[in-house]
ZAMARGU-4260 file (C-alpha; in steps of 0.2 Angstrom, whole numbers, plus 5000, padded with zeros to 4 digits):
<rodrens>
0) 5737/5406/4768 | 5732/5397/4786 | 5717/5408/4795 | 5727/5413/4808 | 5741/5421/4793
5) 5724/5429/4785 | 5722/5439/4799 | 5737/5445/4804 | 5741/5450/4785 | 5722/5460/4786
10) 5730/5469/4802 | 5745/5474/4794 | 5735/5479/4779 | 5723/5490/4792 | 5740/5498/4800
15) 5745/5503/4780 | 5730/5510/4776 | 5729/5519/4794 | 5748/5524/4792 | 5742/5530/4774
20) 5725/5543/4778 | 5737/5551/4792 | 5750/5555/4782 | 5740/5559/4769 | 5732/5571/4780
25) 5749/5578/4786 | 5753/5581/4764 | 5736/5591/4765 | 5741/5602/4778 | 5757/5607/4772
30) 5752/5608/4754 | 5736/5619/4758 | 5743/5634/4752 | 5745/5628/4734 | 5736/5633/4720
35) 5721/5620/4716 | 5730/5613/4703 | 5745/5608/4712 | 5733/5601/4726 | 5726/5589/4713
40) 5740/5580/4703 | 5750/5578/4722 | 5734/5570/4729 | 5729/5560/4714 | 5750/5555/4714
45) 5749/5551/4732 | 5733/5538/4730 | 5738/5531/4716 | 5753/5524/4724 | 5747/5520/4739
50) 5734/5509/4731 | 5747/5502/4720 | 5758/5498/4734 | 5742/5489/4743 | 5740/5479/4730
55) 5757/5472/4726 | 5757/5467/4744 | 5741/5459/4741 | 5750/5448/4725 | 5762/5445/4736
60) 5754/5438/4748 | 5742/5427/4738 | 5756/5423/4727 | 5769/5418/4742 | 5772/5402/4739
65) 5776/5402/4720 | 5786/5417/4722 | 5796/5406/4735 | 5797/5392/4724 | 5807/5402/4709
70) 5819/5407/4723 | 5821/5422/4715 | 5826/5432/4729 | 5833/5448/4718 | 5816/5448/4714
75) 5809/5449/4733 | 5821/5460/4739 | 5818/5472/4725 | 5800/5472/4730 | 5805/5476/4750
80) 5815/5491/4741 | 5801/5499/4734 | 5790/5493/4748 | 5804/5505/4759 | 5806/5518/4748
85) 5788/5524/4748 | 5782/5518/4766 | 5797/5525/4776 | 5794/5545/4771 | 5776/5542/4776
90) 5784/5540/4793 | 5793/5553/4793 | 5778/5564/4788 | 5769/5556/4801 | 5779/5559/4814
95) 5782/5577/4810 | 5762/5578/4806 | 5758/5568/4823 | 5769/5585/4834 | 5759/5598/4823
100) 5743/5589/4828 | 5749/5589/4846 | 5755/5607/4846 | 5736/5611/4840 | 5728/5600/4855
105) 5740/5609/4866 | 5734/5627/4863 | 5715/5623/4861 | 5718/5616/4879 | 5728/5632/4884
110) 5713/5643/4875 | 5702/5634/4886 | 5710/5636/4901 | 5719/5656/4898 | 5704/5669/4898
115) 5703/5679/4882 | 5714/5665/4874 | 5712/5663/4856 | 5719/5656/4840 | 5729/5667/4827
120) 5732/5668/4810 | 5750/5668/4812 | 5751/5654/4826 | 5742/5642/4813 | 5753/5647/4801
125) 5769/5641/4811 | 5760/5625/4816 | 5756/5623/4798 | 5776/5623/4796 | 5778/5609/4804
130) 5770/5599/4793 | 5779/5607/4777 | 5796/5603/4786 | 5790/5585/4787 | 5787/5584/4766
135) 5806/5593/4766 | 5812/5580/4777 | 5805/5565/4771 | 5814/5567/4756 | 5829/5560/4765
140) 5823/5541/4766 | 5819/5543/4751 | 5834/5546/4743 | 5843/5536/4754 | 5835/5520/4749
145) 5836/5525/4731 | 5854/5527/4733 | 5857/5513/4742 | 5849/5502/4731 | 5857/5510/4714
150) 5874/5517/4718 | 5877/5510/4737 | 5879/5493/4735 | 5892/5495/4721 | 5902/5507/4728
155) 5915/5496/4738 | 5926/5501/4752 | 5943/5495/4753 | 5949/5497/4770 | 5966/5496/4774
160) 5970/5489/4791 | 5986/5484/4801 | 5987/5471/4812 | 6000/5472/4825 | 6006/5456/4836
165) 6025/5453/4844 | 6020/5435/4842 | 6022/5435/4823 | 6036/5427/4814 | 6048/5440/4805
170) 6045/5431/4788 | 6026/5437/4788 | 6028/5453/4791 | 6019/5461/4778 | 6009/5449/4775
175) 5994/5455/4766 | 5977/5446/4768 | 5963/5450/4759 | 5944/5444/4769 | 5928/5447/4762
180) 5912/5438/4770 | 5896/5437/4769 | 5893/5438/4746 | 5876/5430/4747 | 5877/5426/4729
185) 5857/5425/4728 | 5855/5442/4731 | 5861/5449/4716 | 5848/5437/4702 | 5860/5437/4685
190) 5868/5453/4689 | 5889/5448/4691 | 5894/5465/4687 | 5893/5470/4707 | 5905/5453/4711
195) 5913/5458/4693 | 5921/5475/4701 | 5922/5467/4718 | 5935/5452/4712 | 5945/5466/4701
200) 5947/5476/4718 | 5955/5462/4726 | 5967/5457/4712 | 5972/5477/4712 | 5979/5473/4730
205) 5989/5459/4726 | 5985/5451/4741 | 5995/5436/4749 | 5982/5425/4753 | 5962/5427/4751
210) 5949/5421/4766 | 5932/5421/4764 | 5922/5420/4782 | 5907/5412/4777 | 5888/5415/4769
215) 5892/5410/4750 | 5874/5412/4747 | 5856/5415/4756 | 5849/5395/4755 | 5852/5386/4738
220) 5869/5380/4732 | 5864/5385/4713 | 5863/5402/4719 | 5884/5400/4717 | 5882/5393/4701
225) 5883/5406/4689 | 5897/5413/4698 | 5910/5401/4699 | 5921/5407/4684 | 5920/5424/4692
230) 5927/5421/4709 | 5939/5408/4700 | 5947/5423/4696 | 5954/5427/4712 | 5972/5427/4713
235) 5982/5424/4728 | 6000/5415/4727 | 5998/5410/4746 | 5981/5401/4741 | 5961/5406/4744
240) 5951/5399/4759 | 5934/5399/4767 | 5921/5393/4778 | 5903/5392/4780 | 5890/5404/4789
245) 5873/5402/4795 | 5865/5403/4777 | 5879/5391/4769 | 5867/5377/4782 | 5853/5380/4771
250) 5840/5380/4787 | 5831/5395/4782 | 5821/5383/4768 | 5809/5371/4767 | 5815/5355/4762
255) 5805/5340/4755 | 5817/5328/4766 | 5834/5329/4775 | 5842/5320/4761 | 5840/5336/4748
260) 5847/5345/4761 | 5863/5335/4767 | 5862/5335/4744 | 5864/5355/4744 | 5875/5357/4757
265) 5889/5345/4749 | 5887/5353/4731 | 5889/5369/4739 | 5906/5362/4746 | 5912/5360/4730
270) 5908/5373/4723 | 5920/5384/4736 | 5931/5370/4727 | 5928/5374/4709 | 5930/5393/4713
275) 5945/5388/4718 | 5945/5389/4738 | 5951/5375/4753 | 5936/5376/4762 | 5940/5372/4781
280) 5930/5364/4792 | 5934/5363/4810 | 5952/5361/4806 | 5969/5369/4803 | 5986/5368/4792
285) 6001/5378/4790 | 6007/5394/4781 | 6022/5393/4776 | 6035/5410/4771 | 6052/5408/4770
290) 6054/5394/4780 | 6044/5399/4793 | 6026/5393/4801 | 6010/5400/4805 | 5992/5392/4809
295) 5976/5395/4797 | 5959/5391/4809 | 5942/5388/4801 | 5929/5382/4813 | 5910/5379/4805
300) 5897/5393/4810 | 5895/5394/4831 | 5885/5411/4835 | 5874/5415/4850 | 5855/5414/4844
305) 5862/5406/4827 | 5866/5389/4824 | 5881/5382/4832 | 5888/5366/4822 | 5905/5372/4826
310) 5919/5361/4835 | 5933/5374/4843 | 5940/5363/4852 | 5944/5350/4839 | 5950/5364/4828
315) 5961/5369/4839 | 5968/5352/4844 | 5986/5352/4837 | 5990/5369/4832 | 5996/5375/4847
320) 6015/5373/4840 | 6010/5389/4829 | 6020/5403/4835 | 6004/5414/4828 | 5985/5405/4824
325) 5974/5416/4811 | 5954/5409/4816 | 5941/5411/4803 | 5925/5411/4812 | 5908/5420/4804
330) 5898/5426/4819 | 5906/5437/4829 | 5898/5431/4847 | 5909/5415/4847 | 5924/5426/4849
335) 5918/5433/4866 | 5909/5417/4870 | 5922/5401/4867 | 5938/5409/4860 | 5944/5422/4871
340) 5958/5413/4883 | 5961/5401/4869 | 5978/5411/4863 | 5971/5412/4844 | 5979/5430/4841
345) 5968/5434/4826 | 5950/5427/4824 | 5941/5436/4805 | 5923/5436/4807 | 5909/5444/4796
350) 5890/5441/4799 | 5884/5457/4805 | 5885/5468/4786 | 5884/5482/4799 | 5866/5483/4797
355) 5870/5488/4779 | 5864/5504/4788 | 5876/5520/4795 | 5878/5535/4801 | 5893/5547/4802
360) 5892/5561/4813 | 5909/5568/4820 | 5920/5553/4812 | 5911/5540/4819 | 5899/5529/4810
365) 5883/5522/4822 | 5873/5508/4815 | 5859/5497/4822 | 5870/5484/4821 | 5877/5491/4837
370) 5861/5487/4846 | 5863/5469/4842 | 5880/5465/4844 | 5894/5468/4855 | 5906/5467/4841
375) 5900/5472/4824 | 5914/5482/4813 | 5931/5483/4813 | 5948/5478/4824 | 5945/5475/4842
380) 5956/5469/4855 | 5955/5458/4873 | 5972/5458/4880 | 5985/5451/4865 | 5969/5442/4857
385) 5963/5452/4840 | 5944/5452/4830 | 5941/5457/4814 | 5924/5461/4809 | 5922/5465/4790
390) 5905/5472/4787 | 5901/5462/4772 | 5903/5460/4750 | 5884/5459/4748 | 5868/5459/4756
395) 5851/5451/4761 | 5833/5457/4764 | 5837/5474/4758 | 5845/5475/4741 | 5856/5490/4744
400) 5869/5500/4756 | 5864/5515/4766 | 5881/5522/4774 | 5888/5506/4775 | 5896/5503/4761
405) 5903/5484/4755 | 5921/5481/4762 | 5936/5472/4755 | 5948/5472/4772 | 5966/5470/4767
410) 5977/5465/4784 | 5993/5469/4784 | 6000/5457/4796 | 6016/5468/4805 | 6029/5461/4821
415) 6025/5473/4833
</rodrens>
């Protein structure tokens, strides 16, 4: 670790032990009414896995670069799970805690300044409840992590969605299409029972045709490996397709030269081969049904702030004869950037994982992703132009779903 990393990882490490004796202090305060006992086993509890916590940060830390040499990246992210699941109800605690505390500075500066003005059992006692609410409520990140983590990620939403557009030829009406996006293989270490149920899902569609939109995996191309048979095994009479997303690129890793690189980026082509998809890039062909003709689009990853190696303009050259063009494009910013006013009627896009946070209040779910982009779940429209955003098969950084559950999207293309 460089001196300037030491420093800033000793900062951090001050912040967690800051963040730690306030909220152990908020604990105290609303467990003061407990017997002695009960006092003792939730403060020894507390310490215990604070310290813990410390210390696997510490490993980490020193032990960064072999843990990023295993690219074991279940692993990691298991560790920012637990990292989560005990640091963000101290927050909670915290804040609750930090109004209590300000509720207390606010009367002794009323008593100081209100003649006669003085403290009461029962006005302490209320105080007091404030911090007791905040241990009630921080049990709600808690078990939302753990759920994400355990049940969230597996449990799969298959969203049905009907795609409307005059333009369509009447021998693809009905046409079903199944997209997923965004597996990031990596994630899930040996585990293919997640990717197992996910491919059974799909084949209980009985889609038309399969399109992937991109991020195969987080950096390596034997991420994929161990999964090939099983996403062989989807089944789609009209054929499977894909393209790649930012990850697919591999510039997240360090590389001992470009030549490794340029080495895993064309085994990862083939293996969208060998599981059996035509991985397009920058091009189009034909769909053919009953004798009539659409266009199938894949450009390569274009996005705003991400890396933008794709060519629009050459994969649009030539299909204009299409009555109706499909795009498959993994960022969701180069639909508002470069292909609105282009006449592609229906651009599929992924990238986002809504956050792989939500909320649902009054049938509507709100997610960070929100704040980030424009466009970051579902059908959208611009005049007779059409975005799908699916909201992702797996996940990255944090190894679970909170409220955003993992989407199969089946399109069911209809003449309008």
């Amino acid at each position: 670790m460089t001196t300037r990393g030491l420093i800033g990882f000793s900062i951090f490490l001050l912040v967690l032990v800051l963040i730690d004796l306030y909220a152990y202090k908020g604990i105290n305060a609303a467990i003061s009414s407990w017997s002695q006992g009960g006092r003792r086993i939730v403060r020894l509890s507390y310490w215990a896995l604070s310290i813990g916590m410390i210390a696997l940060l510490v490993w980490v830390a020193i032990s960064l670069q072999d843990l990023r040499g295993t690219r074991n990246h279940s692993f990691m992210f298991s560790l920012a799970a637990l990292f989560l699941l005990f640091f963000l109800p101290k927050v909670v605690i915290i804040l609750f805690h930090g109004l209590d505390d300000l509720f207390h500075l606010f009367r002794w500066g009323w008593w100081k300044v209100t003649p006669g003005g003085e403290a009461s059992g029962e006005t302490l006692s209320r105080a007091a409840f404030l911090s007791q609410a905040g241990l009630l409520v921080s049990a709600v990140p808690f078990i939302g992590v753990l759920y994400g983590i355990t049940k969230g990620r597996r449990n799969f939403k298959v969203a049905h969605i009907p795609v409307n557009s005059s333009r369509l030829p009447a021998s693809f009406h009905g046409l079903r299409i199944v997209q997923i996006s965004d597996l990031h293989l990596g994630s899930y270490g040996s585990d293919r029972s997640i990717v197992q149920k996910g491919v059974d899902l799909i084949n209980a569609e009985k889609p038309d045709l399969i399109l992937f939109t991109g991020d195969l995996v987080n950096d390596y191309a034997d991420e994929a490996e161990g999964f090939i048979d099983v996403l062989r095994g989807l089944n789609a009479p009209m054929g499977k397709f894909s393209i790649l997303g930012n990850h697919d690129y591999s510039d997240y890793a360090r590389w001992d030269d470009p030549a490794s690189k340029a080495r895993n980026l064309q085994r990862l082509k083939t293996i969208h081969a060998d599981m059996g998809f035509r991985l397009l890039l920058d091009e189009h062909l034909p769909l053919e049904r009953s004798g009539d003709h659409i266009g199938l689009l894949g450009v390569q990853n274009w996005g705003r702030g991400f890396q933008q190696y794709g060519d629009l303009a050459k994969t649009l050259r030539g299909s204009d004869s299409y009555p109706y063009r499909i795009l498959m494009s993994h960022d969701p910013t180069h639909w508002e950037m470069q292909v609105w006013g282009t006449g592609v009627d229906l651009t599929l896009s992924g990238h986002t994982h809504g956050a792989q946070l939500g909320v649902k209040l009054g049938g509507q779910t709100y997610s960070p992703a929100q704040w980030v982009y424009k466009h970051w779940a579902g059908l959208y429209q611009e005049g007779d132009q059409q975005l799908y955003v699916n909201r992702g098969f797996g996940f990255i950084g944090f190894p679970g779903r909170v409220g955003m559950p993992p989407e199969i999207t089946v399109l069911e293309l209809r003449m309008a």
